[in-house]
Jmol script that loads the backbone (N, CA, C; Angstrom):
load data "model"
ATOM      1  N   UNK A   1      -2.253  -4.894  19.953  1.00  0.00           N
ATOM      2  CA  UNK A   1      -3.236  -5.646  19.206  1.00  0.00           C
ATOM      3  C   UNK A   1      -3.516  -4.984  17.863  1.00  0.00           C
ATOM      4  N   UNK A   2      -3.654  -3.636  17.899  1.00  0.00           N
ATOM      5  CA  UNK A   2      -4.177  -3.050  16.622  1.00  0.00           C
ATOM      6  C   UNK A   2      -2.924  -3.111  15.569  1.00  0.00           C
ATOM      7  N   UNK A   3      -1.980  -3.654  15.562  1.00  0.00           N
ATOM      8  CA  UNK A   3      -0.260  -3.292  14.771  1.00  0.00           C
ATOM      9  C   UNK A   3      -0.515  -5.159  14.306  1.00  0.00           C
ATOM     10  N   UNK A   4      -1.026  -5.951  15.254  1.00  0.00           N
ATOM     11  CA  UNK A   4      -1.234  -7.175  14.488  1.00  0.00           C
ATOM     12  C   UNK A   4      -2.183  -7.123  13.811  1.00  0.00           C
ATOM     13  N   UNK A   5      -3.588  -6.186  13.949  1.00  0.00           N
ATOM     14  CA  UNK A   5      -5.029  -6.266  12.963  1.00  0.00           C
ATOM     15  C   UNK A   5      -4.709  -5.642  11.606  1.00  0.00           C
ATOM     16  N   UNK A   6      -3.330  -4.602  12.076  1.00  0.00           N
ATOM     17  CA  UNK A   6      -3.652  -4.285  10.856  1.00  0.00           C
ATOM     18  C   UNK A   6      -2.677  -4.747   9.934  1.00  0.00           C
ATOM     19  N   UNK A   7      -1.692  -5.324  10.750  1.00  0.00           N
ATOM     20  CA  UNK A   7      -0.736  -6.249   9.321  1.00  0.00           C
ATOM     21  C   UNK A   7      -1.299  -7.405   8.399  1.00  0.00           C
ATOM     22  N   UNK A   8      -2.031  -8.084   9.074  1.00  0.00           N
ATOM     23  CA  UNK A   8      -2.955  -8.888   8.694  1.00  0.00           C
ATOM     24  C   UNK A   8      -3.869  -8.308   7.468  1.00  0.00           C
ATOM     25  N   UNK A   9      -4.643  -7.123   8.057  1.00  0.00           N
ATOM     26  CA  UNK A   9      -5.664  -6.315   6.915  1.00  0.00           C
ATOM     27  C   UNK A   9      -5.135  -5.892   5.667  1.00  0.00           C
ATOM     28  N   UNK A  10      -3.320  -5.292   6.065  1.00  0.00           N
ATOM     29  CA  UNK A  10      -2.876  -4.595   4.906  1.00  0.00           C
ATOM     30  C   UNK A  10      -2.320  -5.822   4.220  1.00  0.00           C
ATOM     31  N   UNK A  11      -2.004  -7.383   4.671  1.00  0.00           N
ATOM     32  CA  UNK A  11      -1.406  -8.037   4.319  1.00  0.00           C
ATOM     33  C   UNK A  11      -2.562  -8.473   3.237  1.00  0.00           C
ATOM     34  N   UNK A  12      -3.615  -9.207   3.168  1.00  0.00           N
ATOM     35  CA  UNK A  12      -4.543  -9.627   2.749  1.00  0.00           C
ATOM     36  C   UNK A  12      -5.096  -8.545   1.448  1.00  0.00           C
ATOM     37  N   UNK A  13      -5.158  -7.296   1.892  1.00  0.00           N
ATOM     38  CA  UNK A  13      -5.262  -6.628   0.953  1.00  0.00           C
ATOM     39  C   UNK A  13      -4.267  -6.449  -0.367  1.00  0.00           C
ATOM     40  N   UNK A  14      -3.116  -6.375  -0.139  1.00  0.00           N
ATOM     41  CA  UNK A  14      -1.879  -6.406  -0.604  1.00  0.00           C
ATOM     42  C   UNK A  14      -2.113  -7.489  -1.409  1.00  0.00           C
ATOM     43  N   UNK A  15      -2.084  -9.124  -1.436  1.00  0.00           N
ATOM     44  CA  UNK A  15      -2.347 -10.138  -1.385  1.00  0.00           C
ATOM     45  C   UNK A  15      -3.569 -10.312  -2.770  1.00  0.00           C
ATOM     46  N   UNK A  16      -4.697  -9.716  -2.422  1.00  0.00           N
ATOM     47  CA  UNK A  16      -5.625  -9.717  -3.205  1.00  0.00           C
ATOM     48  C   UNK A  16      -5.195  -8.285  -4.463  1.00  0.00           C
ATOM     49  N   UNK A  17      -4.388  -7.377  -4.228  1.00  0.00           N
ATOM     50  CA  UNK A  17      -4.131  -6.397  -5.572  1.00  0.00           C
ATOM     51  C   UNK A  17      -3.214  -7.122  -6.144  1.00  0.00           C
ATOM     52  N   UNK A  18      -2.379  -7.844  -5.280  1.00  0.00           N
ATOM     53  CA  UNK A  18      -1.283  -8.698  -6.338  1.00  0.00           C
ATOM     54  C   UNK A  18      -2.016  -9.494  -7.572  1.00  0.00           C
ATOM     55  N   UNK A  19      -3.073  -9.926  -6.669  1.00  0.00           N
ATOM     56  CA  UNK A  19      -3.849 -11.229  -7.728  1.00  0.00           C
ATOM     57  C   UNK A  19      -4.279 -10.509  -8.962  1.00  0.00           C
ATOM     58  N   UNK A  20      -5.154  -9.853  -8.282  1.00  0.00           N
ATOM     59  CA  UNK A  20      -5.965  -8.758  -9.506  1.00  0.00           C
ATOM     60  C   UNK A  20      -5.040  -8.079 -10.580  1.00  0.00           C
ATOM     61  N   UNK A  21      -3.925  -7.375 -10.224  1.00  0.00           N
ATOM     62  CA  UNK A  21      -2.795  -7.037 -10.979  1.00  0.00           C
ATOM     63  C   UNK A  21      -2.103  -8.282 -11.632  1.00  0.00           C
ATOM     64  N   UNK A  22      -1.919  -9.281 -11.237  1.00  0.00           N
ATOM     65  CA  UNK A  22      -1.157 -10.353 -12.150  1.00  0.00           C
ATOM     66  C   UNK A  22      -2.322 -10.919 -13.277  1.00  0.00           C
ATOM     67  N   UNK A  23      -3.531 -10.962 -12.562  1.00  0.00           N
ATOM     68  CA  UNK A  23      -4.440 -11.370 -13.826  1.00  0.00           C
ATOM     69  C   UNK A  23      -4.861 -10.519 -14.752  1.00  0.00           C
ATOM     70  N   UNK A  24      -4.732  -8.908 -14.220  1.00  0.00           N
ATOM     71  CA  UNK A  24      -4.900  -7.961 -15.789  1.00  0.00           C
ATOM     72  C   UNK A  24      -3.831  -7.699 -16.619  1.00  0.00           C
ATOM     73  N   UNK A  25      -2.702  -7.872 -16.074  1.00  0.00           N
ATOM     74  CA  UNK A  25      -1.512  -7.772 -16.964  1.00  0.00           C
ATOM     75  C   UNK A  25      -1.221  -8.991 -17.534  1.00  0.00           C
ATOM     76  N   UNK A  26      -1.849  -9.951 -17.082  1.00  0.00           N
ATOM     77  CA  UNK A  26      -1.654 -11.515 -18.286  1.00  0.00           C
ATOM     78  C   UNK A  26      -2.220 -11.273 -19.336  1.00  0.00           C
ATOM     79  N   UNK A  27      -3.537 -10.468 -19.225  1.00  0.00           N
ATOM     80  CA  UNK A  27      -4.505  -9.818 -20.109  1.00  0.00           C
ATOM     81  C   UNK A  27      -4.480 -10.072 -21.445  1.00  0.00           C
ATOM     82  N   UNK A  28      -3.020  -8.929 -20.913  1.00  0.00           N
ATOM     83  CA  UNK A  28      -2.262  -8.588 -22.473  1.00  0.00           C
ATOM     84  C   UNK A  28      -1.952  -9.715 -23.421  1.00  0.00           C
ATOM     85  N   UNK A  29      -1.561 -10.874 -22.632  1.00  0.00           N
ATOM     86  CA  UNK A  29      -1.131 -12.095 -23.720  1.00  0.00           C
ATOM     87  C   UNK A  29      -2.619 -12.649 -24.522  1.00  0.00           C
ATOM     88  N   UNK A  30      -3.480 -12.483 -24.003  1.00  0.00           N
ATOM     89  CA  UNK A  30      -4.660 -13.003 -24.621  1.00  0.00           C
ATOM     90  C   UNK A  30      -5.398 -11.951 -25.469  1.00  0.00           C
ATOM     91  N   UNK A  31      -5.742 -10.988 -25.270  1.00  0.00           N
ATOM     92  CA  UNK A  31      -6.407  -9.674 -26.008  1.00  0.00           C
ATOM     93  C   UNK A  31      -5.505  -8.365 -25.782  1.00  0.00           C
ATOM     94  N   UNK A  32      -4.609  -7.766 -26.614  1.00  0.00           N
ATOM     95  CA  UNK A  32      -3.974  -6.778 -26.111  1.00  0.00           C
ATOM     96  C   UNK A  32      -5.234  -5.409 -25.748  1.00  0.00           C
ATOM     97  N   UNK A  33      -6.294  -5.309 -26.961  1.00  0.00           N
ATOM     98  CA  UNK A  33      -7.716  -4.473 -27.002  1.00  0.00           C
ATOM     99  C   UNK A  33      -8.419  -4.727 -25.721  1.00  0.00           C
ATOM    100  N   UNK A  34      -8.568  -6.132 -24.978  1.00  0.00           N
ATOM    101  CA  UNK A  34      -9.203  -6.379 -24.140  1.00  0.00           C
ATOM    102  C   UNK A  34      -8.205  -5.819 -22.664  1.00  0.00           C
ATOM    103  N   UNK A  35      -6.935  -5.591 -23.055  1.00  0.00           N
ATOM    104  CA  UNK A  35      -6.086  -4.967 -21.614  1.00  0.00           C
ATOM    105  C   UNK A  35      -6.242  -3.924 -21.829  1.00  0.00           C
ATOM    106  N   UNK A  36      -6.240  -3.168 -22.775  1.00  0.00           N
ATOM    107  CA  UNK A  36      -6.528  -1.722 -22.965  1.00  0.00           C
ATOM    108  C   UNK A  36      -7.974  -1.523 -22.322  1.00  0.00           C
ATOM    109  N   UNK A  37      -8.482  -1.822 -22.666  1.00  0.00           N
ATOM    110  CA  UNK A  37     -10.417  -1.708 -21.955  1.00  0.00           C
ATOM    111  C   UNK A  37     -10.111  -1.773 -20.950  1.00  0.00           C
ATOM    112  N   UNK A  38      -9.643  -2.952 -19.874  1.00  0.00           N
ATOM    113  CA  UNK A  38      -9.577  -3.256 -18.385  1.00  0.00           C
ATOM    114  C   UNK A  38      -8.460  -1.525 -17.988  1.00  0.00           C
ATOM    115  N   UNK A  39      -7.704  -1.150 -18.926  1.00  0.00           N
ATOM    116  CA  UNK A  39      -6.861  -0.526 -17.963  1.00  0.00           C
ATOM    117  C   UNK A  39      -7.464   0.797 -17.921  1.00  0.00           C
ATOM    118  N   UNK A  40      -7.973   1.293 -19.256  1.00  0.00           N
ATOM    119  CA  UNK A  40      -9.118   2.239 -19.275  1.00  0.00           C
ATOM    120  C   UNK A  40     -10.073   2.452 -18.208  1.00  0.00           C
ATOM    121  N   UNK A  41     -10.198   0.962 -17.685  1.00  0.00           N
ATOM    122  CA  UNK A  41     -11.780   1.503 -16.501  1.00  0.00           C
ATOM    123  C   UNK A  41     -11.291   2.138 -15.640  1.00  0.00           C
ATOM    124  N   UNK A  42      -9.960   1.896 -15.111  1.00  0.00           N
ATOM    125  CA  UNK A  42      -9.212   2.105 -14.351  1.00  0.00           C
ATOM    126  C   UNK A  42      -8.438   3.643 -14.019  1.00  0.00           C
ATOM    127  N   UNK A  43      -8.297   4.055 -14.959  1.00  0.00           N
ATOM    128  CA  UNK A  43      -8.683   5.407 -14.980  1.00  0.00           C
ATOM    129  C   UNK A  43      -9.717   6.714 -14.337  1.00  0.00           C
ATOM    130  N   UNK A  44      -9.940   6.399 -13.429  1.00  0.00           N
ATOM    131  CA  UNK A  44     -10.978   7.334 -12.632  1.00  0.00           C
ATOM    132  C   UNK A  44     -10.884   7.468 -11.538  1.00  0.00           C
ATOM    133  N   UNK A  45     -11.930   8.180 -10.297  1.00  0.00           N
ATOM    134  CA  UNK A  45     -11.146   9.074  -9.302  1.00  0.00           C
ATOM    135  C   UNK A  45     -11.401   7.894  -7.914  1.00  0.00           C
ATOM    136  N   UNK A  46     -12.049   6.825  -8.776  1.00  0.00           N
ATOM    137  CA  UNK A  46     -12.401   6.005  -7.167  1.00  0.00           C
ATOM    138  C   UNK A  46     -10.968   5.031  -7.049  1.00  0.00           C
ATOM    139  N   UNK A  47     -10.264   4.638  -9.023  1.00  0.00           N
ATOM    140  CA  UNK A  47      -9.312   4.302  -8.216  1.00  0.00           C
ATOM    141  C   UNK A  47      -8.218   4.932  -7.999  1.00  0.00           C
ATOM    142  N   UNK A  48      -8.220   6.465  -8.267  1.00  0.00           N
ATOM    143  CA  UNK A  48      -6.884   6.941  -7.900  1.00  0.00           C
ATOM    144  C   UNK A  48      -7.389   6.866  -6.513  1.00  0.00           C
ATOM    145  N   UNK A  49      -8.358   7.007  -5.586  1.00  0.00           N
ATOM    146  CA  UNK A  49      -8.293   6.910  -4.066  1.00  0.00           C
ATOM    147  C   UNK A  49      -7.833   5.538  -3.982  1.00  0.00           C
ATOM    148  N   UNK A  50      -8.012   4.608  -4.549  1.00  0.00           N
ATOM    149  CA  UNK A  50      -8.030   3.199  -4.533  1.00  0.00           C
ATOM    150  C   UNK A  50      -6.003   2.616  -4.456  1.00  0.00           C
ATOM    151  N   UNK A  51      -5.631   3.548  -4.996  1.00  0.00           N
ATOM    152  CA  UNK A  51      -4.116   3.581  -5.132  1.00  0.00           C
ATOM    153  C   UNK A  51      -3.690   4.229  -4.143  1.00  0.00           C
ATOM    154  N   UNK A  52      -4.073   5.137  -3.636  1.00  0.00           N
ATOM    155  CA  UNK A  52      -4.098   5.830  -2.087  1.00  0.00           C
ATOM    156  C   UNK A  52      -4.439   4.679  -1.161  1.00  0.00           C
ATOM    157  N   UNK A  53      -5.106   3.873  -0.918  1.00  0.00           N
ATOM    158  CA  UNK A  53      -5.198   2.903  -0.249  1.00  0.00           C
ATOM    159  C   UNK A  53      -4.191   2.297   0.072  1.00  0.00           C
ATOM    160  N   UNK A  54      -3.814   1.525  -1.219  1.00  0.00           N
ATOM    161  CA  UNK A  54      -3.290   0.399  -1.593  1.00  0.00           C
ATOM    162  C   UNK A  54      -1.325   0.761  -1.216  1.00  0.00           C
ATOM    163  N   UNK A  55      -1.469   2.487  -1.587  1.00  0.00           N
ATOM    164  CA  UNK A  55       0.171   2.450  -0.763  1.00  0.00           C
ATOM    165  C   UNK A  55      -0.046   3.058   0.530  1.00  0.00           C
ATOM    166  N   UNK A  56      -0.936   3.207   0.810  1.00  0.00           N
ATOM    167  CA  UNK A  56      -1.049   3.137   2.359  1.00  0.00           C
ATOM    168  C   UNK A  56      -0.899   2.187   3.190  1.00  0.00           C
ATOM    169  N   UNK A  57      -1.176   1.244   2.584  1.00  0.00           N
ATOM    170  CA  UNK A  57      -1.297  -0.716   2.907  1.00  0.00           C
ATOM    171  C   UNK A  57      -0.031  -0.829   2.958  1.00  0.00           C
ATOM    172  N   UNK A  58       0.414  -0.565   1.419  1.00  0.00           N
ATOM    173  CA  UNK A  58       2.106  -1.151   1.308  1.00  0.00           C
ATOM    174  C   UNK A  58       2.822  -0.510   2.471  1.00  0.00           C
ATOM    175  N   UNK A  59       2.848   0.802   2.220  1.00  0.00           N
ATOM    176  CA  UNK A  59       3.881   1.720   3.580  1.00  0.00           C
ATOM    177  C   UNK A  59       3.442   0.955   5.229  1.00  0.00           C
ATOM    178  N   UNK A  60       2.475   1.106   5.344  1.00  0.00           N
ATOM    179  CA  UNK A  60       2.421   0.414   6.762  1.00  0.00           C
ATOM    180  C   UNK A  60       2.633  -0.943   6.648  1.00  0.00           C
ATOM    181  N   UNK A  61       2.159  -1.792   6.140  1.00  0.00           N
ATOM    182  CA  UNK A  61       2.714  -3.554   6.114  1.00  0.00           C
ATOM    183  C   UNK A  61       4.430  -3.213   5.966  1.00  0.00           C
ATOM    184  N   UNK A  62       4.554  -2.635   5.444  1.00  0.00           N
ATOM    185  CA  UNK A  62       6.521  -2.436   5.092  1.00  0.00           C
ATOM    186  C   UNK A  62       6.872  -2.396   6.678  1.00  0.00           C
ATOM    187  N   UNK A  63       6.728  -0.897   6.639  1.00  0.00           N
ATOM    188  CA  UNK A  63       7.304  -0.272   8.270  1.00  0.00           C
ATOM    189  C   UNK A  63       6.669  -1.219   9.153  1.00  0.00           C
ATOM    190  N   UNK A  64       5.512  -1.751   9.032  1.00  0.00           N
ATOM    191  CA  UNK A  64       5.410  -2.998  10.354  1.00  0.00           C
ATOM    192  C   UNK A  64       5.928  -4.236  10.310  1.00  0.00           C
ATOM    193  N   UNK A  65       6.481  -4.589   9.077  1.00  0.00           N
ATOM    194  CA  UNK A  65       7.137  -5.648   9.017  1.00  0.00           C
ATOM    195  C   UNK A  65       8.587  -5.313   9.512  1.00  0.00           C
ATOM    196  N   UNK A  66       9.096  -4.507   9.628  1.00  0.00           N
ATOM    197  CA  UNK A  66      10.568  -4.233  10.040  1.00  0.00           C
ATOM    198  C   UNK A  66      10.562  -4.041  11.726  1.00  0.00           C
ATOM    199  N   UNK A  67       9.248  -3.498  12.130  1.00  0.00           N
ATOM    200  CA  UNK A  67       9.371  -3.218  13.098  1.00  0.00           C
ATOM    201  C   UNK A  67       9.080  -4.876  13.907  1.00  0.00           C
ATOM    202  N   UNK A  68       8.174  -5.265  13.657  1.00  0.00           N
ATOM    203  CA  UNK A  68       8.412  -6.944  13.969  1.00  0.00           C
ATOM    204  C   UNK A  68       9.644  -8.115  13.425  1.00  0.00           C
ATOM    205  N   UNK A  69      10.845  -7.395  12.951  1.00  0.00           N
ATOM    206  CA  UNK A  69      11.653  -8.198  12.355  1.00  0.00           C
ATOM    207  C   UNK A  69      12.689  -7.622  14.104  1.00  0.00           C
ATOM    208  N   UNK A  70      12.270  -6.562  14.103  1.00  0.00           N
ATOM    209  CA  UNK A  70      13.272  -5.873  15.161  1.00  0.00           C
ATOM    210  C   UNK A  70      12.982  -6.606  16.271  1.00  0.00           C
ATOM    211  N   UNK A  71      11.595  -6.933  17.050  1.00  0.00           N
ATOM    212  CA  UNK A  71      11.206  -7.166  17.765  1.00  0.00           C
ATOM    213  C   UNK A  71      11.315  -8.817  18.169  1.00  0.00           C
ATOM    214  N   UNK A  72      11.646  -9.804  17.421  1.00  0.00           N
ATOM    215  CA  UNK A  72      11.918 -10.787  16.848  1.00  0.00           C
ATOM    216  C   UNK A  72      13.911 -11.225  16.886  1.00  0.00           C
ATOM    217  N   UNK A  73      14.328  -9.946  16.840  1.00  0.00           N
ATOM    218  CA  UNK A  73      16.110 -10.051  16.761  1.00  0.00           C
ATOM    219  C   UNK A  73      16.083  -9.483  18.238  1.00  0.00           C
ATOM    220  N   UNK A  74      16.067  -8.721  18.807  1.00  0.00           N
ATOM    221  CA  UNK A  74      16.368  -7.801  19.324  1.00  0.00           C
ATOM    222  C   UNK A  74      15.574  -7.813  20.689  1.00  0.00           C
ATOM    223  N   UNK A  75      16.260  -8.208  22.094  1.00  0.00           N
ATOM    224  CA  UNK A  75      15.696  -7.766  23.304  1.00  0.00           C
ATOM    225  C   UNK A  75      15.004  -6.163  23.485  1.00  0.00           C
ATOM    226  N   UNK A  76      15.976  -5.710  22.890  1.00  0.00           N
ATOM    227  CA  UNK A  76      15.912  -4.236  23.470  1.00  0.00           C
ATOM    228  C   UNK A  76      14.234  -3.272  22.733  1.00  0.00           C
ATOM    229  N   UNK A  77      14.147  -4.015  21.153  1.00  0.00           N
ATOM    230  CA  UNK A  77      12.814  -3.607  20.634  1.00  0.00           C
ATOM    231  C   UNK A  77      11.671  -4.151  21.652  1.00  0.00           C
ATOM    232  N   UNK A  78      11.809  -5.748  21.876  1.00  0.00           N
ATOM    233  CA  UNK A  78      10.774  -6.534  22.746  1.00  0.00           C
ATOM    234  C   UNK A  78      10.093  -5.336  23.959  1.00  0.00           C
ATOM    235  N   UNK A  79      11.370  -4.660  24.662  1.00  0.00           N
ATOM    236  CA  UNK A  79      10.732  -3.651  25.347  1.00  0.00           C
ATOM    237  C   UNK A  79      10.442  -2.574  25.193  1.00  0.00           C
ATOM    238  N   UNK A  80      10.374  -2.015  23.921  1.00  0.00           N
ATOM    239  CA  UNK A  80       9.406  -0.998  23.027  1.00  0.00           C
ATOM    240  C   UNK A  80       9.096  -1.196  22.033  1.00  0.00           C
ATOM    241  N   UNK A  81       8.147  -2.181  22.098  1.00  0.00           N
ATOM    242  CA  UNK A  81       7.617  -2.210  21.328  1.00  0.00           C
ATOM    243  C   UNK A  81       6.254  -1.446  20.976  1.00  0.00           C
ATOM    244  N   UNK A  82       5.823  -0.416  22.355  1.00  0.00           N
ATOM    245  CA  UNK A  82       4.948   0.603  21.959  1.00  0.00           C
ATOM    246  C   UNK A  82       5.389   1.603  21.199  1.00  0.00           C
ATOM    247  N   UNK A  83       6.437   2.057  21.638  1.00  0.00           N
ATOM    248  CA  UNK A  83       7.275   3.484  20.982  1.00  0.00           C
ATOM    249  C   UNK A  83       7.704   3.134  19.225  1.00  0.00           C
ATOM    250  N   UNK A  84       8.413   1.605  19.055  1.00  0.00           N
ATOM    251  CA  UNK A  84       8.232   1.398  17.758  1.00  0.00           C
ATOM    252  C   UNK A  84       6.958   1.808  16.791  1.00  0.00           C
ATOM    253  N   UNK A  85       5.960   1.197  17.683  1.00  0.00           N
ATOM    254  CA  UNK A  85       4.660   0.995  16.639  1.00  0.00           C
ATOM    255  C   UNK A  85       4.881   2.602  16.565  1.00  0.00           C
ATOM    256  N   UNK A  86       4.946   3.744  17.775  1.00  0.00           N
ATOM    257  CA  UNK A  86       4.106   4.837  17.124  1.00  0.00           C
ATOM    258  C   UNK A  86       4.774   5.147  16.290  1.00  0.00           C
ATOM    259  N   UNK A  87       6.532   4.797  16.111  1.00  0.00           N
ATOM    260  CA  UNK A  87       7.268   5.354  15.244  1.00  0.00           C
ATOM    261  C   UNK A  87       6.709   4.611  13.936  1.00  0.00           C
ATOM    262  N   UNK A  88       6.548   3.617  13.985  1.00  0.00           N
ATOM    263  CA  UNK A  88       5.942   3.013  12.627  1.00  0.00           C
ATOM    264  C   UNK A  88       4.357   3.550  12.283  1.00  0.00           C
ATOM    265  N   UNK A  89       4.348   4.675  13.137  1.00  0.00           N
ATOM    266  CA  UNK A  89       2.665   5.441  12.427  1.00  0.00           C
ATOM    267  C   UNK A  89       3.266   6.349  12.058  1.00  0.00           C
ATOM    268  N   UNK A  90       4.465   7.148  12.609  1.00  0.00           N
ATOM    269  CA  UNK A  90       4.748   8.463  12.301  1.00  0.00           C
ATOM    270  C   UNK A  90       5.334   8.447  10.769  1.00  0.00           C
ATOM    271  N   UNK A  91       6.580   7.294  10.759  1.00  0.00           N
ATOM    272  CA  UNK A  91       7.134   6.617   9.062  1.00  0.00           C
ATOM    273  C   UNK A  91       5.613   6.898   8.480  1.00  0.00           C
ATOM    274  N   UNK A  92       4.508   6.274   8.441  1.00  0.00           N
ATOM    275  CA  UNK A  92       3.752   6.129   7.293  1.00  0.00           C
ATOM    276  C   UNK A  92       2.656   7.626   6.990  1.00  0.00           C
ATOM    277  N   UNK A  93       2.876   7.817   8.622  1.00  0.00           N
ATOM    278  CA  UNK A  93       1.946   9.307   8.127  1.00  0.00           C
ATOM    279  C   UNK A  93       3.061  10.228   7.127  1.00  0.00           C
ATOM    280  N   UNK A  94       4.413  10.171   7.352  1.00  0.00           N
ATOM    281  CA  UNK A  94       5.188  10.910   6.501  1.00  0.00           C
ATOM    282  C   UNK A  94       5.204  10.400   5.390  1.00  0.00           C
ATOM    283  N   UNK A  95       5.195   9.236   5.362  1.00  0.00           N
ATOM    284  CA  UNK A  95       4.966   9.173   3.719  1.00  0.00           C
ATOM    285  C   UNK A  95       4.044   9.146   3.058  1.00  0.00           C
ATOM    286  N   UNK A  96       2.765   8.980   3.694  1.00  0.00           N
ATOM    287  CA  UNK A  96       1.462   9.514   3.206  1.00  0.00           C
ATOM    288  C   UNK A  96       1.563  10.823   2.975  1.00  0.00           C
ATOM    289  N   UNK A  97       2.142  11.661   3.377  1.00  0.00           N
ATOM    290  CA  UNK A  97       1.722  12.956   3.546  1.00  0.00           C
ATOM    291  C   UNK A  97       2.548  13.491   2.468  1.00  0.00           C
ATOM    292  N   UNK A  98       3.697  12.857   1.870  1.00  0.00           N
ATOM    293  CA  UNK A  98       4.331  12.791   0.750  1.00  0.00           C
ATOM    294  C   UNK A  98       3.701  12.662  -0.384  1.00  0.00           C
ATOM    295  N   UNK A  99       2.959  11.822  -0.071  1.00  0.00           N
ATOM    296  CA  UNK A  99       2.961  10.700  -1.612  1.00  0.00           C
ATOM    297  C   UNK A  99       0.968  11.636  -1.992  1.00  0.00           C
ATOM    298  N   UNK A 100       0.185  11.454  -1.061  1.00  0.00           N
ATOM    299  CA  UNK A 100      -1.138  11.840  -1.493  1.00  0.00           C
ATOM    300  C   UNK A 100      -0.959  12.774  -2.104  1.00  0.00           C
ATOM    301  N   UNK A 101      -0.655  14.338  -1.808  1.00  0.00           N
ATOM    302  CA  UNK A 101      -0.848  15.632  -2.058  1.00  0.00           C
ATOM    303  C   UNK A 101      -0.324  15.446  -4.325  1.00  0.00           C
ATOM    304  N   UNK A 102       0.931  14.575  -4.135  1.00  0.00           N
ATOM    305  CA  UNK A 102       1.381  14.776  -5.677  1.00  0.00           C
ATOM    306  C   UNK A 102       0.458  13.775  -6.340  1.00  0.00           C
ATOM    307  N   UNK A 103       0.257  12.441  -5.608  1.00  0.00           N
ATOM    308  CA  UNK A 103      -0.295  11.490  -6.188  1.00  0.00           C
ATOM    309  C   UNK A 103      -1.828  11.956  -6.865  1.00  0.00           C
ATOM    310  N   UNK A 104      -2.754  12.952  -5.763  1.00  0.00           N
ATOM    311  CA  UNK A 104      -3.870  12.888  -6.180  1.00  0.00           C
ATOM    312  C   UNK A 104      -4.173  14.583  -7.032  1.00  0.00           C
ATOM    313  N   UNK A 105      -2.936  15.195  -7.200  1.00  0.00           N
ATOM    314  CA  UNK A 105      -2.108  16.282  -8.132  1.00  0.00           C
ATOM    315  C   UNK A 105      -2.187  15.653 -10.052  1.00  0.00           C
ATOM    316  N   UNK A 106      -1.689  14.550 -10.047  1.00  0.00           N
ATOM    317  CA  UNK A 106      -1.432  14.076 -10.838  1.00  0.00           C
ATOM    318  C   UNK A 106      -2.904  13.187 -11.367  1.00  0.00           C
ATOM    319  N   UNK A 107      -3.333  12.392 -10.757  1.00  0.00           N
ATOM    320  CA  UNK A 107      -4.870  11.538 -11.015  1.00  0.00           C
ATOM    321  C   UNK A 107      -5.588  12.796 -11.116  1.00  0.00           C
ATOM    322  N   UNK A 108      -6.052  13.459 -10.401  1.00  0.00           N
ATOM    323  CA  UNK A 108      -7.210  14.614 -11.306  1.00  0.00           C
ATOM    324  C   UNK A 108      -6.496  15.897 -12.044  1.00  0.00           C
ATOM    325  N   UNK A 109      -5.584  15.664 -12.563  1.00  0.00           N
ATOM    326  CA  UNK A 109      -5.289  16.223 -13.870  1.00  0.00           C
ATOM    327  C   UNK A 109      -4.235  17.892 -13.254  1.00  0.00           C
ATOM    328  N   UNK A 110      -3.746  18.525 -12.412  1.00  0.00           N
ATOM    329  CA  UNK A 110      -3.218  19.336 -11.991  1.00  0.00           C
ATOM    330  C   UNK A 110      -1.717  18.951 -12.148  1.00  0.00           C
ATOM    331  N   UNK A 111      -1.293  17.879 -12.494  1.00  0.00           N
ATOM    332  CA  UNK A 111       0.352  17.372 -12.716  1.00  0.00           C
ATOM    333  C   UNK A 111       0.676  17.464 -14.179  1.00  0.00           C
ATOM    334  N   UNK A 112       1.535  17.258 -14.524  1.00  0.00           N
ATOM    335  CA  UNK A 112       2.531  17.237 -15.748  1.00  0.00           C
ATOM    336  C   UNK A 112       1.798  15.945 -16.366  1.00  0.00           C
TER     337      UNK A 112
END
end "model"
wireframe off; spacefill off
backbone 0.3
color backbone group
């Protein structure tokens, strides 16, 4: 149950940054000064967590979408489909565990 709540959650979320991202980068065609301002706000530490989110979302909606593509082809996933999911926690904790440490290196100022 919780591998469908949360494809759904990360899906929707995903869903709604697309929007928000396609409407500030249209921005640019109307006020290039006025995309600069929007991208400026953007700049700070709630949304570098906020980007931590958001590929946290992506990495797990990814790896759970494959793992339900498997499950969907494949008898043999249908009957692990517990052991998938945890493998599809272990994929995203590794790449979380990748991606935060440089990502939030770089947003508060310790990166190149």
């Amino acid at each position: 149950m919780w591998s469908w709540v949360l494809h759904r959650i990360t899906g929707v979320a995903i869903f709604f940054f697309l929007l928000v991202h396609i409407l500030d980068t249209a921005l640019i065609r109307v006020s290039p000064e006025a995309y600069d301002a929007v991208i400026g706000t953007y700049k700070n530490w709630i949304m570098a967590l906020g980007e931590v989110a958001l590929v946290g979302a992506i990495a797990y909606h990814a790896y759970n979408g494959l793992r339900i593509i498997a499950v969907d082809m494949w008898s043999w996933a249908t009957r692990h489909q517990r052991q998938l999911w945890w493998g599809v926690l272990g994929l995203w904790v590794v790449t979380m565990l990748g991606f935060v440490p440089r990502h939030l290196m770089f947003a508060f100022g310790g990166g190149h």
